[in-house]
N, C-alpha and C positions, 0 to 999 in steps of 0.2 A: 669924702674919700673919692680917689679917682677913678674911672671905671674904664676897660679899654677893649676893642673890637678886635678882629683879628685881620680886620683889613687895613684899619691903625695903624696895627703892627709891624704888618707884612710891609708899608709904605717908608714905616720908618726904616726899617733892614734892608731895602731897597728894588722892593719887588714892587715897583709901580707900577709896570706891562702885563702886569697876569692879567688874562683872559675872565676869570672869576677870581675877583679881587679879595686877598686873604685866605687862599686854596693854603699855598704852604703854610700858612699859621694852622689854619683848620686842620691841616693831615698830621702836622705834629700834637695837636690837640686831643687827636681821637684816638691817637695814642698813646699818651699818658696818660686821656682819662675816658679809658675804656666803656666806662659808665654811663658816661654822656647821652641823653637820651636822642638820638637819631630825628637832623632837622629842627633840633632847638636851638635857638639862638644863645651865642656865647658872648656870654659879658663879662671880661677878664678885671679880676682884683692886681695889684701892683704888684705881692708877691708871684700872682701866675704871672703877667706881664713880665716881670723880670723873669721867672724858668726861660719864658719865651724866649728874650732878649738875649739869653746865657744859651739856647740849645738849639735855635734855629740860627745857621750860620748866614752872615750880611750875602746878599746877591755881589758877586763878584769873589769876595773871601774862597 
């Protein structure tokens, strides 16, 4: 099964200049999942990668 990072993500949607690489994965992250315990490392499954892909909109869109 595939596993994916938030800074992965962020590169694919087309944030490759962030200062802290996968900031906008992460901010939308912390808000869908509230939970999260604060500074833990996220290891996204395909269907969270896809929410990702579906809710954080491409750099430039």
């Amino acid at each position: 099964m595939a596993t994916y990072e938030p800074a992965e993500l962020a590169r694919e949607l087309g944030y490759s200049d962030e200062q802290r690489p996968g900031k906008v994965v992460r901010d939308y992250l912390r808000k869908k999942y509230p939970d999260h315990r604060k500074h833990e490392r996220w290891v996204l499954e395909e269907d969270q990668a896809a929410d990702v892909r579906a809710n954080v909109p491409r750099k430039g869109d």
